[in-house]
C-alpha positions in Angstrom: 15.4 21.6 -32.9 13.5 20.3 -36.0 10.0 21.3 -36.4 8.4 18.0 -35.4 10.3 18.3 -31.9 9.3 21.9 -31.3 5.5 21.1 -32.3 5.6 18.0 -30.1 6.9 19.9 -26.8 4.2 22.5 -26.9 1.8 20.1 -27.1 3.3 18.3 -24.3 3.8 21.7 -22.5 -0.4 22.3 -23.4 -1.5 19.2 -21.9 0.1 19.8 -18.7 0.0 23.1 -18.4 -3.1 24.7 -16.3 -2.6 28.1 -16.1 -5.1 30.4 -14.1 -5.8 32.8 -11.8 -8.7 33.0 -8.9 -10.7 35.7 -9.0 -9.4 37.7 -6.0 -6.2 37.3 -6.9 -7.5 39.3 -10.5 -9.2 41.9 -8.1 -5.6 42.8 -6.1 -4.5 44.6 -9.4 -1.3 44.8 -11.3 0.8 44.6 -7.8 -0.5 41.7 -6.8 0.0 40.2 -10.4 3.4 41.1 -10.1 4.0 39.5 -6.7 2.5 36.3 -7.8 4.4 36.1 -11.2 7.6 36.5 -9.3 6.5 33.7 -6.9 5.7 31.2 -9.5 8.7 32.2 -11.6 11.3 31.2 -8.5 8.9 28.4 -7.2 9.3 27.4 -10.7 13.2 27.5 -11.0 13.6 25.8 -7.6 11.2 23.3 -8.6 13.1 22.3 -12.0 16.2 22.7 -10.5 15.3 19.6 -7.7 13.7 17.7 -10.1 16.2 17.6 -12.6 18.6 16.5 -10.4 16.4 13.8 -8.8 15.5 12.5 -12.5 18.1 13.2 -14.8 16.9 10.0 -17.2 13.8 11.8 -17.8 15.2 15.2 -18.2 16.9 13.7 -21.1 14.0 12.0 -22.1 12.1 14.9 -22.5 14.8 17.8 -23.5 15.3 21.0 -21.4 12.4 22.8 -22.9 10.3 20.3 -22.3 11.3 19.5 -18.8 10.7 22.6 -17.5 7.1 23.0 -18.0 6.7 18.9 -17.1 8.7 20.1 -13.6 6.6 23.2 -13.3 3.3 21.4 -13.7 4.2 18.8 -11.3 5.4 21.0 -8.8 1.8 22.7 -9.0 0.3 19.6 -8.9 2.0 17.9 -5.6 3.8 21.1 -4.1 7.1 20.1 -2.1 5.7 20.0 1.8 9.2 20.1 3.3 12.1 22.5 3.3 14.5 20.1 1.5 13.4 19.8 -1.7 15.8 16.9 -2.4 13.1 15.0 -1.0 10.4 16.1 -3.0 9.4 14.1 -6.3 8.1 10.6 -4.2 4.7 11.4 -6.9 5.9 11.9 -9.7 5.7 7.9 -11.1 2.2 7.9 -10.3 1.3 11.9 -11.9 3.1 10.5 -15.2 1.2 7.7 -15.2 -1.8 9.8 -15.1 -1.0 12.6 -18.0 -2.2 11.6 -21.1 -0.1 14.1 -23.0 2.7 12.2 -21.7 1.2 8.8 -23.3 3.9 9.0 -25.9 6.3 7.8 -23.3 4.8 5.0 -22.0 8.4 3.6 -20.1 8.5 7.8 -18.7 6.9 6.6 -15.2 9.4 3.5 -14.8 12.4 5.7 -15.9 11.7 8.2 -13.0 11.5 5.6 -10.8 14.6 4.0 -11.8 16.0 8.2 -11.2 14.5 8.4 -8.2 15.4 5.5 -6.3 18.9 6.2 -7.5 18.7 9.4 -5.6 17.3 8.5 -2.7 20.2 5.5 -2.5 22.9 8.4 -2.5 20.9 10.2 0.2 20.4 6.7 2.2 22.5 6.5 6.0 26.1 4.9 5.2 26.8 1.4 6.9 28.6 -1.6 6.1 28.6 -5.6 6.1 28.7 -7.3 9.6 31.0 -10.3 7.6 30.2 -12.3 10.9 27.2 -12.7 10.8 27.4 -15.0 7.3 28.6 -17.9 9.9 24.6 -18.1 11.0 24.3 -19.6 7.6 26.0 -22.6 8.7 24.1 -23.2 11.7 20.9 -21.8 11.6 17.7 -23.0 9.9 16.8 -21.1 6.7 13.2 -20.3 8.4 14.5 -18.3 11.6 17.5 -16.0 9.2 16.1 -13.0 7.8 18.7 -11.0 5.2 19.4 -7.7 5.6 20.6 -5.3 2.6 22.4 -2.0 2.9 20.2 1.0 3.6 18.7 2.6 0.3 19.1 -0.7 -1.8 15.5 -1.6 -4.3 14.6 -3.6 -6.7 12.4 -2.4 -8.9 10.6 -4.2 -11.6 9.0 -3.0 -15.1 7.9 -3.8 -18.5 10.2 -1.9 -20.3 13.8 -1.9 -20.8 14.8 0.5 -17.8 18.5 -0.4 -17.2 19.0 0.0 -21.0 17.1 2.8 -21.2 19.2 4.5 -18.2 22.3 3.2 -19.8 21.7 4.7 -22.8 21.2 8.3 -21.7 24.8 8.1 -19.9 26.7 6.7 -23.1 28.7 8.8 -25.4 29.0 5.7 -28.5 27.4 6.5 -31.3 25.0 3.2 -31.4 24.2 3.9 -27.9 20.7 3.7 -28.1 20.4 0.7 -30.6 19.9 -1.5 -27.6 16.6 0.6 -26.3 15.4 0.0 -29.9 16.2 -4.1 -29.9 14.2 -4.4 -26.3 11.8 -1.9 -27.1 10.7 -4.0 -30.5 11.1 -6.7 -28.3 8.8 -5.8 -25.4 11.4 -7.1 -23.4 11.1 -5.8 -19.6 13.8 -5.2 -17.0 14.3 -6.1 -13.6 16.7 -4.3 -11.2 18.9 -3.8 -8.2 19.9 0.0 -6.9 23.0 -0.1 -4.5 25.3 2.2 -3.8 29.2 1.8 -5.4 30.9 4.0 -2.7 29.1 6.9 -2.5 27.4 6.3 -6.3 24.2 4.9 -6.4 24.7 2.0 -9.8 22.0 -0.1 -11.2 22.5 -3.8 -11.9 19.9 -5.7 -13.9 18.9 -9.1 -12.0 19.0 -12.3 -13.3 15.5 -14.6 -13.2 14.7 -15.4 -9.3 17.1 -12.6 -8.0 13.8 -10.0 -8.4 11.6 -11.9 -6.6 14.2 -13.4 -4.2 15.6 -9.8 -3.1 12.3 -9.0 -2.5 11.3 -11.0 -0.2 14.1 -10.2 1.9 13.3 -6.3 1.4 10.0 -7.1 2.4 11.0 -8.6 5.6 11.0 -12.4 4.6 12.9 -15.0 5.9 15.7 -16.7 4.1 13.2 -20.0 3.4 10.6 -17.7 2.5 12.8 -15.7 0.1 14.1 -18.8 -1.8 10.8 -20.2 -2.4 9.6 -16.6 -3.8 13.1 -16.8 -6.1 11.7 -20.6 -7.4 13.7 -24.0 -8.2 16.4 -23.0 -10.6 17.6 -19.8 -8.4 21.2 -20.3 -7.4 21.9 -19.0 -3.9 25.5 -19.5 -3.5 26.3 -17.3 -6.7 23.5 -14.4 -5.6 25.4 -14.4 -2.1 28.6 -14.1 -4.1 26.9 -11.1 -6.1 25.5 -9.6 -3.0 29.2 -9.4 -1.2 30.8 -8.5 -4.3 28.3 -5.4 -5.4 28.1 -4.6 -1.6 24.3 -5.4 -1.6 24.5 -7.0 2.1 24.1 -5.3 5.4 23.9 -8.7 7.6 22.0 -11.8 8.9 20.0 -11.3 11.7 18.3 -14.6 13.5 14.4 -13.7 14.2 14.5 -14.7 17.9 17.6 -12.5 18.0 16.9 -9.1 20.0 18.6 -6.9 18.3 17.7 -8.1 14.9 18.0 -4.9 12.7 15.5 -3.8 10.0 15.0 -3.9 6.8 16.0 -0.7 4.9 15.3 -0.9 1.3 12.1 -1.1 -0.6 10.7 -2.5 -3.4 8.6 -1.3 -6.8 
């Protein structure tokens, strides 16, 4: 690790870092020290262990060193409230956004999104396209069919190049991150689709219209609405020809129909 690096991650570690002890835990004496040391130091483990998994991109964003006291501090911050910590980590966009010593990485906050809803597609309940259903699109007014994608699916939007970004960190070429360089110089941003590749959650960037398009139909919107979100030039044949082909699509549902299902992805 060159210098630079090495100065750069304790400063990174200083800003988030906010060590401290109350004073009656300083009154309970050297065994009480001891017993919250060894607290902290598994909390701590466990905590960098789930979060490393759940965010991989900005693990390698940040380097191991790093990403332990970054997972550490977070973890102190917003403490996981439930037993399986593969849950935990819904925050941590927002607490990134809110770290100054992390302004170096200004696309940090979108690339942990990107990581997380990744995860939580993997984690989503398995289910697969009701292919009948498509024949509603032949007889049914635009208005009354709503569009239902496969549970855990997202779009999420950004400013930065986060495909490329995520891409990047999972290539072994040598010019691998040339591309993060060109968008980054660029300002050009990125808009996505997570879905699930068997049991493999992938990211697909989205064409102009598909982002806005997909959702409105994650939001609950009906097929009219979603096309007038997606504008003029969007071309819904070849998105429904997308959508089958990168199993995107749970079903169509009519909303008069009773047991119309719900939506089960979300948007950023």
């Amino acid at each position: 690790m060159s210098g630079r690096e090495a100065l750069r991650q304790q400063q990174l570690l200083a800003a988030l870092a906010r060590r401290g002890d109350g004073p009656a835990l300083r009154e309970g004496g050297a065994r009480a020290q001891r017993g919250l040391a060894a607290y902290r130091a598994n909390a701590g483990a466990l905590a960098e262990r789930a979060l490393a998994a759940a965010v991989p991109t900005v693990l390698a964003l940040l380097g191991e060193e790093a990403f332990a006291g970054f997972a550490r501090a977070h973890a102190l911050a917003h403490p996981p409230l439930r037993g399986d910590l593969g849950e935990w980590g819904g925050e941590l966009p927002g607490w990134v956004e809110a770290q100054p010593g992390l302004a170096e990485w200004p696309w940090l906050a979108d690339a942990a999104r990107l990581d997380l809803a990744l995860h939580a597609c993997e984690r989503a309940a398995d289910a697969t396209l009701d292919a009948a259903s498509l024949a509603r699109l032949g007889d049914a007014d635009p208005a009354a069919i709503t569009i239902d994608l496969l549970p855990g699916t997202q779009v999420l939007e950004s400013t930065f190049p986060i495909a490329t970004i995520h891409a990047a960190h999972r290539s072994d070429a040598a010019d691998a991150f040339a591309p993060v360089r060109d968008a980054l110089a660029a300002g050009r941003g990125e808009a996505v689709c997570v879905s699930r590749a068997g049991w493999r959650a992938v990211v697909h960037t989205l064409a102009p219209g598909e982002a806005g398009f997909m959702q409105a139909l994650l939001a609950g919107g009906s097929l009219a609405q979603a096309l007038q979100c997606a504008g003029e030039a969007f071309d819904f044949g070849a998105w429904l020809q997308r959508a089958i082909s990168l199993s995107w699509l749970k079903g169509l549902a009519l909303r008069h129909d009773p047991g119309a299902s719900h939506h089960d992805g979300s948007t950023t």
